[in-house]
FIMARMI-289962 format. One record per residue (C-alpha): x, y, z; chain. Coordinates in steps of 0.2 Angstrom, whole numbers, padded with zeros to 4 digits, always signed. Layout:
BEGIN
      u      v      w  chain
      X      Y      Z      A
...
This chain:
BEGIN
      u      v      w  chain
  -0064  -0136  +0004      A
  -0073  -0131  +0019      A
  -0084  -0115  +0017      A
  -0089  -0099  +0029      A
  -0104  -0091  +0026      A
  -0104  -0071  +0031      A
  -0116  -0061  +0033      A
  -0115  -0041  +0028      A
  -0125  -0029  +0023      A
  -0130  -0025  +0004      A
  -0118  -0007  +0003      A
  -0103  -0017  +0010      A
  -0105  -0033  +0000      A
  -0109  -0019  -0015      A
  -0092  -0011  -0012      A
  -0082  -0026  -0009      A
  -0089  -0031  -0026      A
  -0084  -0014  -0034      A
  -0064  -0018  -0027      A
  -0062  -0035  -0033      A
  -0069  -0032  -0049      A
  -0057  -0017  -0051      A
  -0042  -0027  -0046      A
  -0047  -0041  -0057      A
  -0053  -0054  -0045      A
  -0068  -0061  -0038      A
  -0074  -0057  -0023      A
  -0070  -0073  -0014      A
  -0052  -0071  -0019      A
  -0053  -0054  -0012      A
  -0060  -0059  +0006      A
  -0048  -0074  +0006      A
  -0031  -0065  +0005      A
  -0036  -0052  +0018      A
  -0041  -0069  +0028      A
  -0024  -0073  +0026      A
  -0017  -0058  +0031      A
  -0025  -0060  +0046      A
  -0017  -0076  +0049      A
  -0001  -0073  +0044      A
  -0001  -0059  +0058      A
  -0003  -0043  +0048      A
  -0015  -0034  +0058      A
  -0001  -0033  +0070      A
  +0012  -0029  +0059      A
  +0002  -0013  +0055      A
  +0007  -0009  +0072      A
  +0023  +0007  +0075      A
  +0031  -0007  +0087      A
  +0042  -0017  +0076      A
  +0047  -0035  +0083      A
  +0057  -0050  +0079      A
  +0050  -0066  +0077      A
  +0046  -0077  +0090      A
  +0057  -0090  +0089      A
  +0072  -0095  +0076      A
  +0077  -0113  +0071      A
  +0097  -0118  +0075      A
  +0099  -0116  +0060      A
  +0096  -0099  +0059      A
  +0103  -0094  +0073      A
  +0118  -0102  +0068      A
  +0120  -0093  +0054      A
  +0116  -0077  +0061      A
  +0126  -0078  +0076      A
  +0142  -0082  +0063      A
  +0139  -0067  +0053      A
  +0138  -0056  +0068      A
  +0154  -0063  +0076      A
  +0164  -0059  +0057      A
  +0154  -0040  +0058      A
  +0163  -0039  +0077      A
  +0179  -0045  +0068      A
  +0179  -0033  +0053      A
  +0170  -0013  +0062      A
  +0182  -0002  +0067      A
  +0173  +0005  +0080      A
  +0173  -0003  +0098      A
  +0155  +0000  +0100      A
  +0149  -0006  +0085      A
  +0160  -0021  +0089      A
  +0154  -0023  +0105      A
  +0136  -0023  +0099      A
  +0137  -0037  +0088      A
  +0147  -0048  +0099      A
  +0131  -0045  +0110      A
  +0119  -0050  +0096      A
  +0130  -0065  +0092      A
  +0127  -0070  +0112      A
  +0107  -0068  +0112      A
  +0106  -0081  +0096      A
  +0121  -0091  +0103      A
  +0110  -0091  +0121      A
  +0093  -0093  +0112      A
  +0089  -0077  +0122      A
  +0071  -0074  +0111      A
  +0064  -0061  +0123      A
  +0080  -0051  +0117      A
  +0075  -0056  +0099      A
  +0066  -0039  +0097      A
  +0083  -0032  +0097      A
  +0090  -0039  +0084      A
  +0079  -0034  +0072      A
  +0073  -0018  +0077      A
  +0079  -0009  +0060      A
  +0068  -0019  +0050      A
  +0050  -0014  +0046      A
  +0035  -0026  +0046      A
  +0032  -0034  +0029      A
  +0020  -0026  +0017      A
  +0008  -0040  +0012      A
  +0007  -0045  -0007      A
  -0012  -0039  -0005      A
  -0006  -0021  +0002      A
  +0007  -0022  -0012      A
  -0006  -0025  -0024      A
  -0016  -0010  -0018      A
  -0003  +0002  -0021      A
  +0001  -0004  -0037      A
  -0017  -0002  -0041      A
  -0018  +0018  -0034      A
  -0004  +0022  -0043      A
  -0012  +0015  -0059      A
  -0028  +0025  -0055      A
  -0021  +0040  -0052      A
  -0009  +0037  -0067      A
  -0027  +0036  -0078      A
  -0036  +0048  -0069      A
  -0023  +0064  -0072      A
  -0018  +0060  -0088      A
  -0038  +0062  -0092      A
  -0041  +0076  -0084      A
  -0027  +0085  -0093      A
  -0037  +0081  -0108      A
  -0050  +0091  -0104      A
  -0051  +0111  -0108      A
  -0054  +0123  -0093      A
  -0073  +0121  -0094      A
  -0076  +0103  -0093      A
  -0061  +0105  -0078      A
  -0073  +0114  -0068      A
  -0085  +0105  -0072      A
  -0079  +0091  -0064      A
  -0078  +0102  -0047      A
  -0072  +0112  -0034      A
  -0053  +0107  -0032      A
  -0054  +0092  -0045      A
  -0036  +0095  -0051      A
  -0031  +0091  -0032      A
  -0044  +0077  -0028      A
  -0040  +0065  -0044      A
  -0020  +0069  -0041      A
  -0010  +0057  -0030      A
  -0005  +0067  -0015      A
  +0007  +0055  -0003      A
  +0002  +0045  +0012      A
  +0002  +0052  +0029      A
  +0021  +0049  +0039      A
  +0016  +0048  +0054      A
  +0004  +0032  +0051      A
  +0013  +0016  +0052      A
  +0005  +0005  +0037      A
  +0003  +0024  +0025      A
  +0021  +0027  +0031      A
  +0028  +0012  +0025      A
  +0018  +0011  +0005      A
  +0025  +0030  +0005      A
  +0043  +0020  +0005      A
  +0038  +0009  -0007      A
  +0032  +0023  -0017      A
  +0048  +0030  -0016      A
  +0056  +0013  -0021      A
  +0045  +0010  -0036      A
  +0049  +0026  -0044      A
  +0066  +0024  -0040      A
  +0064  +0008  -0051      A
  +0060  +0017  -0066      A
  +0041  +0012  -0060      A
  +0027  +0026  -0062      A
  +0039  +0039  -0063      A
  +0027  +0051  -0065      A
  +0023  +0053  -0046      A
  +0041  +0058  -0043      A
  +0036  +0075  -0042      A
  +0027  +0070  -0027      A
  +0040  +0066  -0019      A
  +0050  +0078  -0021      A
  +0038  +0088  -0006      A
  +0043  +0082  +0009      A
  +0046  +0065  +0002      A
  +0028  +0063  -0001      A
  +0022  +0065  +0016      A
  +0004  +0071  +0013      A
  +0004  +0075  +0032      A
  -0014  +0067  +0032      A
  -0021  +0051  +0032      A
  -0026  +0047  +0014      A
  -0029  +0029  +0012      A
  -0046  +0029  +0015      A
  -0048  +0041  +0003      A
  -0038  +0035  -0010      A
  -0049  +0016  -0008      A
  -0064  +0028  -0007      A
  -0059  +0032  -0025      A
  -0053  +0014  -0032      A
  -0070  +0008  -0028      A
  -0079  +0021  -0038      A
  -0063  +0019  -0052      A
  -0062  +0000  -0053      A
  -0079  -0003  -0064      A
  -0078  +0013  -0073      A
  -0060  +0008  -0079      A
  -0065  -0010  -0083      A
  -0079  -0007  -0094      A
  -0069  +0008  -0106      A
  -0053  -0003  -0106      A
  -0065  -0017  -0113      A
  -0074  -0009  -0124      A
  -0065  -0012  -0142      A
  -0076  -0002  -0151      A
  -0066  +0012  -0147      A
  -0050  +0020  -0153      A
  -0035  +0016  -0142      A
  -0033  +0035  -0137      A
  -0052  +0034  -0134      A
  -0052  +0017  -0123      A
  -0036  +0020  -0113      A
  -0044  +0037  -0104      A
  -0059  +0045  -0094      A
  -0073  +0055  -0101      A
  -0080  +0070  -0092      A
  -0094  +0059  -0082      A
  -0081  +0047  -0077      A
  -0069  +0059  -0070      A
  -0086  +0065  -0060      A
  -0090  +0049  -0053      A
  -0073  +0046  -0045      A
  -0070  +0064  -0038      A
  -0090  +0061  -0029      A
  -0078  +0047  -0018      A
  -0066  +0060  -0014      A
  -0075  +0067  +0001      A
  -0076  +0058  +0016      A
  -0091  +0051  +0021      A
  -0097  +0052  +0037      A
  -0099  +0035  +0049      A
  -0089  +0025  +0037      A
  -0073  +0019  +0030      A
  -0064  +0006  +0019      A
  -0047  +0004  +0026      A
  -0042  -0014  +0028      A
């Protein structure tokens, strides 16, 4: 397999090592699927636009143009008739500039890797306040000034396009029975935190992964013990909670 040799600086390659190692890869595992997300197109499906593909095979346009000519059959309204019959005749035509159209109510794919990172920010956040309410109201403020709101999950901001889209999901997973204890989150606003927070919240996986490796591996300790932060570890994550000036770790 042929190799790429990249050159970074020691505090990047330091927190890319930090990530992988909290989502359980290496690092070359970690630079490879963003790699692949570049090349499946991802950095443009991050975009607000939303468009179709750009071609289909006969096949699929075959198959598509049926079920819109059955949808023109079976709506009772004439517009909503008349719109499929149209969609029917871009596929039937092979129209593909008109393609955009026909799937302009379906959002970009989340990659696995951005799926993956969610499921890892809940996970944190799932850790970090169950620790933190385990702590008595000195060793809270010890931590610092608005802990109790830095190491809680807040949202993602609705008004960006890729934070808008892992907020559905959120919604989603909960709605699957999945980290239900964020669905208090989402009851405000549907969990719009009205401010970009990825960053931030990656800020924090970096300082969490390492920290949450060692104390789960560690079998020396009890389970209640093992499966939760001390006082120190709480501190080190809520230091990434502040943004940093001149830098930044969203993909």
């Amino acid at each position: 397999m042929p190799t790429i040799t990249l050159r970074i600086d020691e505090q990047k390659r330091s927190e890319l090592e930090a990530l992988a190692r909290g989502r359980g890869e290496t690092l070359s595992d970690l630079i490879r699927a963003a790699i692949d997300d570049v090349v499946l197109g991802r950095e443009e499906d991050r975009s607000p636009i939303r468009t179709g593909p750009p071609s289909l095979t006969l096949v699929e346009r075959s198959l598509l143009a049926a079920q819109h000519r059955m949808m023109a059959r079976m709506e009772g309204a004439d517009y909503e008739s008349e719109d499929h019959r149209r969609m029917a005749g871009i596929l039937e035509n092979g129209f593909s500039g008109e393609y955009d159209t026909l799937f302009a109510n379906l959002d970009p794919e989340l990659s696995r890797s951005e799926c993956r990172l969610l499921w890892d920010l809940l996970d944190m956040f799932r850790v970090l306040e169950a620790s933190f309410n385990r702590l008595d109201d000195e060793q809270k403020e010890q931590v610092g000034d608005h802990a109790e709101h830095a190491l809680s999950f807040r949202g993602f901001d609705g008004n960006d396009a890729l934070e808008g889209r892992l907020a559905r999901y959120t919604r989603f997973l909960v709605d699957q029975g999945r980290w239900t204890e964020q669905a208090k989150v989402l009851e405000h606003d549907g969990g719009n935190s009205h401010s970009p927070m990825l960053e931030t919240y990656q800020r924090m996986l970096v300082a969490f992964g390492p920290i949450w490796s060692k104390r789960t591996s560690d079998y020396s300790r009890g389970n209640e013990d093992r499966f939760h932060l001390e006082l120190e570890d709480l501190k080190a994550v809520y230091a990434a909670w502040p943004y940093p000036r001149g830098s930044g770790i969203r993909r």
